[in-house]
Structures are given as structure tokens and as C-alpha cells.
C-alpha positions as CSV (number, residue, x, y, z in Angstrom):
1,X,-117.7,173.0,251.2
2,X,-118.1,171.3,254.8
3,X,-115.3,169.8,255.6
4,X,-111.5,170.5,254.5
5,X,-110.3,169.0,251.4
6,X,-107.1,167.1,251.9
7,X,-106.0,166.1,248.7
8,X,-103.1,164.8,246.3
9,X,-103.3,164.8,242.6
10,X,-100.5,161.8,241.3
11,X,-98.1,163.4,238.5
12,X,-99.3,162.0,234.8
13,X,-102.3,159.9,236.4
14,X,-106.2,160.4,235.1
15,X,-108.1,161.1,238.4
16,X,-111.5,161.0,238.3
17,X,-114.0,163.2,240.8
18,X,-117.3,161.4,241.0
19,X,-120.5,162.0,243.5
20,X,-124.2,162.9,243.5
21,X,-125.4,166.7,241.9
22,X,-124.5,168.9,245.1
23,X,-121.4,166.9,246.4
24,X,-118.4,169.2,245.9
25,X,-116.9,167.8,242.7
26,X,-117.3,170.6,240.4
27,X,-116.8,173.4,242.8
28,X,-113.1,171.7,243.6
29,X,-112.2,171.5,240.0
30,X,-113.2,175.1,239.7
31,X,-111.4,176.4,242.9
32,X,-107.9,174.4,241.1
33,X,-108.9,176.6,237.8
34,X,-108.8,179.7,239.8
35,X,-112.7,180.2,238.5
36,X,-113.7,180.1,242.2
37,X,-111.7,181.9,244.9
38,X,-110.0,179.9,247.9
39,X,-110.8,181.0,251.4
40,X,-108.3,179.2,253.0
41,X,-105.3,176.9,252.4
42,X,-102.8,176.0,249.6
43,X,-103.1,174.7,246.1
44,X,-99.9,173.2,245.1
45,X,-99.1,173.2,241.3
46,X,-95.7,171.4,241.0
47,X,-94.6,172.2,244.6
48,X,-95.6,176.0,244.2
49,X,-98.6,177.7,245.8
50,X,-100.9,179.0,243.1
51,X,-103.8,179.9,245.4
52,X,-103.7,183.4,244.5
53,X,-102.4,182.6,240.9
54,X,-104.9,184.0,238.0
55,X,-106.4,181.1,236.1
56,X,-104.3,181.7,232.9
57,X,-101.1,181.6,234.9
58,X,-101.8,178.6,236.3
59,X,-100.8,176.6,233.3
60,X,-104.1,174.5,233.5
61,X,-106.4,174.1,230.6
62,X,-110.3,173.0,230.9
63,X,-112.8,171.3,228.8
64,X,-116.4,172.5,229.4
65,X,-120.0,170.8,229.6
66,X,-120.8,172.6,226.9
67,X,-118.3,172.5,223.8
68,X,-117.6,176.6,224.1
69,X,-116.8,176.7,220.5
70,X,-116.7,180.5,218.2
71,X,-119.2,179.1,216.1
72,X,-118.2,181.7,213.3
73,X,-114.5,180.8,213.5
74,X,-113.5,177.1,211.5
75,X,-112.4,174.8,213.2
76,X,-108.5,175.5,212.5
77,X,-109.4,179.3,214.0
78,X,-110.9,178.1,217.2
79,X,-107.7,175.2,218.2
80,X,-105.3,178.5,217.2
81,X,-107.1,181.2,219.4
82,X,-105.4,180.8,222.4
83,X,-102.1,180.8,220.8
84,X,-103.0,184.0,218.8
85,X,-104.3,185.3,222.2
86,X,-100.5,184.7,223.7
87,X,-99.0,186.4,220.4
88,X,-97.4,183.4,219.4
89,X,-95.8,184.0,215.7
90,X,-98.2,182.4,213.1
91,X,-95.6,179.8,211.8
92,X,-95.8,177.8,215.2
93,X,-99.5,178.4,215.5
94,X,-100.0,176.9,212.1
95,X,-97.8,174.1,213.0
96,X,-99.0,173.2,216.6
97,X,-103.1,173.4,215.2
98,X,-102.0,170.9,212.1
99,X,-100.1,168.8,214.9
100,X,-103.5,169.0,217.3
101,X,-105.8,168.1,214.3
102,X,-103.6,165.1,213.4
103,X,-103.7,163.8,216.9
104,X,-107.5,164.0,217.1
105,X,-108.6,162.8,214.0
106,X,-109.5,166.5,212.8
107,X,-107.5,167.1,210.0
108,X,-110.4,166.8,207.3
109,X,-112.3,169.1,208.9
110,X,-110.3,172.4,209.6
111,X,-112.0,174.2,207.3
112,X,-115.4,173.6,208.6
113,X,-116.9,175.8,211.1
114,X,-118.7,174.0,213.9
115,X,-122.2,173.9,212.9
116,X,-121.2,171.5,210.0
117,X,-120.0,168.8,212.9
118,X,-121.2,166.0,214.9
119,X,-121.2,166.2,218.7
120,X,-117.8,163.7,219.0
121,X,-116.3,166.0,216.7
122,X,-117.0,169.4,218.4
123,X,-115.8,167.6,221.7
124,X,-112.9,166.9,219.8
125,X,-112.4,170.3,218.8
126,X,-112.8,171.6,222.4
127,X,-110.6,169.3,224.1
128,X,-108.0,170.3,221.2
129,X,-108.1,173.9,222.0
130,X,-106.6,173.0,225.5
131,X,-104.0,170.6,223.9
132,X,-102.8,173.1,222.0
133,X,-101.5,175.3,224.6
134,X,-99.7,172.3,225.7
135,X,-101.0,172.7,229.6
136,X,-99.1,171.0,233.0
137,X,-102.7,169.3,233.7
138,X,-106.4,168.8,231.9
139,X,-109.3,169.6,233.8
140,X,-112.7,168.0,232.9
141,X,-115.8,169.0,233.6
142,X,-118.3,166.6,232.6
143,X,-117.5,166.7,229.2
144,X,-119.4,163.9,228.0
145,X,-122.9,164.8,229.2
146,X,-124.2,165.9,225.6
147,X,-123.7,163.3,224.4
148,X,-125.4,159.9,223.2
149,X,-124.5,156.8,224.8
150,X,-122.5,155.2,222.6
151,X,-120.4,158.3,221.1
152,X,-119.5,158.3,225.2
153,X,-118.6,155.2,225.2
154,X,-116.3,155.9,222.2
155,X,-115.3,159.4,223.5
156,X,-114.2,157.8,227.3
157,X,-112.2,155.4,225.3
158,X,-110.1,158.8,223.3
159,X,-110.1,160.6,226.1
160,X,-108.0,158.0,228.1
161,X,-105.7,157.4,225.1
162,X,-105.2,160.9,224.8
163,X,-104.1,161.0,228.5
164,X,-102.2,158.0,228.4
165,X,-100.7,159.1,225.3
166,X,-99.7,162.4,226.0
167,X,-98.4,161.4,229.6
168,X,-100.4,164.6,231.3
169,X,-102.0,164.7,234.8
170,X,-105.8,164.9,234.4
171,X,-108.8,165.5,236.3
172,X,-112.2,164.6,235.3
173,X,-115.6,165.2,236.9
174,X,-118.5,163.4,236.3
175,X,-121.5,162.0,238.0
176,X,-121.8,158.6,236.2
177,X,-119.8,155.8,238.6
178,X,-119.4,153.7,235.2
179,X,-117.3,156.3,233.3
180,X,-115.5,157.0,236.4
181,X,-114.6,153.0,236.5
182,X,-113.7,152.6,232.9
183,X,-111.7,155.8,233.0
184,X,-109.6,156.4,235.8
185,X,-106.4,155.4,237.6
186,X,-107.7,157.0,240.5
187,X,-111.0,157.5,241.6
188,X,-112.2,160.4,244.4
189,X,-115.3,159.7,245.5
190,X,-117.4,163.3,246.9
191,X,-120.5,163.5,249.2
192,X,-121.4,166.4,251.0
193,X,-118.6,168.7,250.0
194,X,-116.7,166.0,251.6
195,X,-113.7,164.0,250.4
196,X,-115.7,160.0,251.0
197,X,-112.8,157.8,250.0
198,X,-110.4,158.2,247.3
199,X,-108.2,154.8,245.6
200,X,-108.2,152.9,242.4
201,X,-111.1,151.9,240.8
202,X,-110.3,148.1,242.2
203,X,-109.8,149.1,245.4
204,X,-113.1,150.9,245.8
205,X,-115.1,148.4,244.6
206,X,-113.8,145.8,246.4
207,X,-113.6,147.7,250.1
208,X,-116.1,150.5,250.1
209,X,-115.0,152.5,252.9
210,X,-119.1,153.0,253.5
211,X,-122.2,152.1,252.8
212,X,-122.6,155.1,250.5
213,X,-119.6,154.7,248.8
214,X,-120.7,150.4,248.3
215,X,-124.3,151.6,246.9
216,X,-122.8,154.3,244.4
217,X,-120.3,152.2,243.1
218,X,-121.2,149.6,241.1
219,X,-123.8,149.0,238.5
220,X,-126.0,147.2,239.5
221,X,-125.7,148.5,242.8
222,X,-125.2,146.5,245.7
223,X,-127.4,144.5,247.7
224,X,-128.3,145.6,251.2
225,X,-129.5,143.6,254.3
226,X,-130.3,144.3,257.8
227,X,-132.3,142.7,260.3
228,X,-131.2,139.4,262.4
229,X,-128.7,138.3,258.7
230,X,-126.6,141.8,259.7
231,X,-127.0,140.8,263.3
232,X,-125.8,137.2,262.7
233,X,-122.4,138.6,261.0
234,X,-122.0,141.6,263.7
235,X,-123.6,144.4,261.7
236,X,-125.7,146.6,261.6
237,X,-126.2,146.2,257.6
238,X,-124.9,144.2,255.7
239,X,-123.7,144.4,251.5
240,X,-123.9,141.7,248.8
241,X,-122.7,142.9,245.3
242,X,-125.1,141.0,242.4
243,X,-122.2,139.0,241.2
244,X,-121.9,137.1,244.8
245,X,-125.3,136.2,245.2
246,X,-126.1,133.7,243.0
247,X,-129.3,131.4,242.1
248,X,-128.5,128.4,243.2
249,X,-131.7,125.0,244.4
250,X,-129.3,124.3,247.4
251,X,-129.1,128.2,248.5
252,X,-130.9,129.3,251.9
253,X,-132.2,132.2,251.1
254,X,-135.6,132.5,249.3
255,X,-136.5,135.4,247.4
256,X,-139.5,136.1,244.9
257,X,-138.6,136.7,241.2
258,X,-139.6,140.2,240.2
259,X,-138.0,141.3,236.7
260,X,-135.2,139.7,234.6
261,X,-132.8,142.7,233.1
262,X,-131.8,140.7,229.9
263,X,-128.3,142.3,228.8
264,X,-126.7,140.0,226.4
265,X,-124.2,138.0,228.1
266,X,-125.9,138.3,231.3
267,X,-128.3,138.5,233.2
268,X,-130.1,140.3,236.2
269,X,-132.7,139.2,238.3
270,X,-134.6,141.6,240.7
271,X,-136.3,140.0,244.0
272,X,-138.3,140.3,246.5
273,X,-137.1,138.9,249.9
274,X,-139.3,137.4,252.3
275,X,-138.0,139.8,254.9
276,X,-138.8,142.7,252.5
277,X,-135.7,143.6,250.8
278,X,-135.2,144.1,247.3
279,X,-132.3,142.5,245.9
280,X,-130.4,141.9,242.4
281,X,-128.9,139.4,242.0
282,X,-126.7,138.0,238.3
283,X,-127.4,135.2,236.2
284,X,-127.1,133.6,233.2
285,X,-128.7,134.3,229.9
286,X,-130.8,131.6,229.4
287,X,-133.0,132.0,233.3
288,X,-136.1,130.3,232.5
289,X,-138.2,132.3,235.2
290,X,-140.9,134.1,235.4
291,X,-142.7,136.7,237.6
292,X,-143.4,135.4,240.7
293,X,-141.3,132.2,240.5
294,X,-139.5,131.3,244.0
295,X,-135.7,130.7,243.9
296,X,-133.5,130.1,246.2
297,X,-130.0,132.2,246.6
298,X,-126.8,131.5,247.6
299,X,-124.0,134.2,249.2
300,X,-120.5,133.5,247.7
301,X,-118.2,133.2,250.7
302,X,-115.9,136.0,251.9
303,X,-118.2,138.5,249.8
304,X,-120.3,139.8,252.4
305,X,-119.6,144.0,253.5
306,X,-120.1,144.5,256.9
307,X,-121.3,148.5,257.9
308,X,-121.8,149.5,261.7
309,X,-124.3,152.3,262.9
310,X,-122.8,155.0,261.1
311,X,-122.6,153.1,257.7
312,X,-119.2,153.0,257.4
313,X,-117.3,149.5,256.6
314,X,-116.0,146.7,258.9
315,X,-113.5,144.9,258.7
316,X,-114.3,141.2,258.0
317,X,-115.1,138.8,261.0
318,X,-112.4,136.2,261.2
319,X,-114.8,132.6,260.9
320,X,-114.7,130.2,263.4
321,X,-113.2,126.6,262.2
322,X,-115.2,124.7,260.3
323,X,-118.0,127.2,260.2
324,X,-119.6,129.3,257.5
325,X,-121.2,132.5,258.1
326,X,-122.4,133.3,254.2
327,X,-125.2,130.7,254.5
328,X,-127.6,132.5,256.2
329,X,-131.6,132.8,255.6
330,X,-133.1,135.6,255.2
């Protein structure tokens, strides 16, 4: 890494560590495992230094990419492994694994060996085999990334139960912003082996902390403008997220219709800018355009992100009476 990670993991909260491929994310979680040495610096695991701690005494358990299951072993052998491992007596393995399986939906299939499962079920499986050791803290490593999109979706939504459930400090890596939004208390945003901001999901969506942080979060991402509209509000660039710009006769800015994202309940239109840009921007369902059909657009007031040279935020102008600085033409 590049730059010193200063960082602090809230008791019983799901923390998410998102970023680009490269960023950092994974190499942290591995270096709190104790599957990558430190070279400097403390890791504090409830107020004790565990840097030189071997993984298995760190009282951490981790759920793989890949599901890491004994494919010859059913599934009842695989969640008691790690107890047999410790030489627990077989009565309380046999009672934690049925406790395990109960909690994850599992039970049926104890006797099957993992070949005879689906994907969600194998995960499942994995994530059980931590459980059962009953851990201080989860670590995930984009555990979701086999899979289809909708057993995701439905696997982000056990996952957090799970958590919220079970009470237990978690940390989850992934490189999709949306899971990290519909998962976390607490997101930690990585780029460049570098810590780039770090809040709740609400908070980092609402003030980016930099331009980088404003275009990865958020889907669709967010509009960006430079030219004299920055100039006019003081920046150097300026941000619109799709939800503030809106298509609207009495709007000032024109823009040529590219493509129209139809999604259900909305909508999103992609434009062309006279001054070149590309922007998004979100309707309604029922947009009666077509490819190459003028529109004009509107800035909602107070939603404009202001970045300076370096790309990192501003904090918002204070208007002068009576005036409004969102109408501007691009």
C-alpha cells in the first residue's frame, strides 16, 4: 500500500470496503486475517494488538470468492470441520452444525455433498462453516461474485440479516458500489492503496469527499461539467447526480437525446451537451423521445458538487439574495 491506513472498525457494524481492481481493499482484509504479513503498525482486535497473532488465533473467520467447500465431505461434515479440527467433543459439534443449518435454511440438505447444490446454497454452506466457530468478526471477500444477479440480490439481503441478527462486527469487500450501498452501515471507500473517504452510505452519496469518490458512487453515475458552468459556481468541475437534473421546457440547458435506459419505474435519458458533455439525466416512464430530440434541462437547486483542481469537494457557495446560481446554460 501507498499511503498509511488509519482505520477504525465500529463493534457489531457491517463495514463495507469498496474500490476499483488494484485499490487496496482485498490486501487490507487479508493483512486483518493474518494471510498477509504487516510491515509496520498495530492491528487492534478488542483493544489487543494481534499484528504478530497467527490467523487462527485471531478469532476471525472468512468467507472466500470461491465457496472452498471438501467436495467429498456432505454438507453436515464440511460446517463441523473446524470444530473437529479444535477437538471439540462430537455432542457439541453435532449440536452447533444442526443449530448452523437451522439458521441458514440448510437443514434438508445435510446429507448432500456439494455437487448436488445450487450456488446460493454452497454460499450458504461456506459462510456457515465460519458461523460455526462462532468468530469475534466475519470477513468477506467478495463472496458474491459467482453468482447470478438475482441470487445476489437475494444473498446481500441474508447476508445482512445474518449480521444484524447475530449482532457480529463484519467486513465485506467488494467492487460493486450498489452492494456496498444496499449492504452496509459503513462504507470505506479505497483508491490507490489509499483510504479515499469512509462514512455511511448516506453520507457519501450526498457529500463525496472527491470527484472520484462522486463518479464511483452512485448508479447511474454522476454528471460532470467543466468549462465557463464550473467557472460560474467557482469550480473547476462541477457534479450533477441524474436525479437533480431534470427535463423540464422551461430548463436552460439544452442537451441532445441519445438513448433512453427504460427500467420499469424509471427512466434514464443519456445526452449530448452542446458543450460536449455527456450527461444522464432521470425521467419518467412514459418519455416520448426519440434519438436526436432536443430537450431542455433543469438543475435542482442546492444539488450542484463543486471540485477544485485537485478533484476534491467544495464546500457550497453561500448564494447571493435573491439570486440563483443552478440555472446556468451550458
Amino acid at each position: 500500500m501507498t499511503d498509511a491506513i488509519d482505520l477504525v472498525i465500529p463493534d457489531g457494524a457491517f463495514t463495507v470496503f469498496v474500490g476499483p481492481s488494484g485499490c487496496g481493499k482485498t490486501t487490507l482484509l487479508r493483512l486483518i486475517a493474518g494471510l498477509e504479513d504487516i510491515d509496520s503498525g498495530r492491528l487492534l482486535i478488542d483493544g489487543v494488538d494481534a499484528a504478530q497473532t497467527s490467523p487462527a488465533a485471531r478469532g476471525l473467520a472468512m468467507v472466500f470468492q470461491s465457496y472452498a467447500l471438501y467436495p467429498h465431505m456432505t454438507v453436515r461434515a464440511n460446517l463441523g470441520f473446524a470444530l473437529k479440527v479444535a477437538r471439540r467433543p462430537r455432542a457439541e459439534i453435532a449440536e452447533r452444525t444442526e443449530q448452523v443449518a437451522e439458521m441458514l435454511n440448510l437443514t434438508p440438505f445435510l446429507d448432500r455433498r456439494p455437487g448436488a447444490l445450487s450456488g446460493g446454497q454452497r454460499q450458504r454452506v461456506a459462510i456457515g462453516r465460519a458461523l460455526v466457530r462462532e468468530p469475534k468478526a466475519f470477513l468477506f471477500d467478495e463472496p458474491l461474485s459467482n453468482l447470478d444477479a438475482e441470487l445476489r440480490a437475494q444473498m446481500r439481503i441474508e447476508i445482512r440479516r445474518l449480521q444484524q441478527q447475530l449482532g457480529i462486527t463484519a467486513i465485506y469487500v467488494t467492487h460493486d458500489q450498489a452492494e456496498a450501498m444496499t449492504m452496509a452501515d459503513r462504507i470505506v471507500v479505497f483508491r490507490d492503496g489509499r483510504v479515499e473517504q469512509a462514512g455511511s452510505p448516506g453520507e457519501i452519496y450526498r457529500n463525496p469527499a472527491s470527484r472520484f469518490v462522486a463518479g464511483f458512487i452512485g448508479s447511474p453515475r454522476m454528471n460532470f461539467l467543466g468549462g465557463a458552468i464550473a467557472a460560474k459556481h467557482g469550480a473547476v468541475t462541477i457534479g450533477v447526480r441524474p436525479e437533480h437534473l431534470a427535463i423540464d421546457p422551461a430548463g436552460t440547458i439544452s442537451a441532445a437525446v441519445q438513448a433512453i435506459e427504460y427500467l420499469g419505474s424509471d427512466s434514464f435519458v443519456h445526452l449530448g451537451a452542446q458543450s460536449g458533455e455527456t450527461l444522464i439525466a432521470r425521467g419518467v416512464p412514459d418519455l416520448d423521445f426519440r434519438s436526436g430530440d432536443t430537450v431542455q434541462l433543469r438543475i435542482a437547486p442546492g444539488a450542484v458538487h463543486r471540485f477544485d483542481a485537485d478533484d476534491r469537494a467544495m464546500p457550497a457557495p453561500a448564494p447571493a439574495p435573491g439570486a440563483n446560481i443552478f440555472e446556468e446554460t451550458v
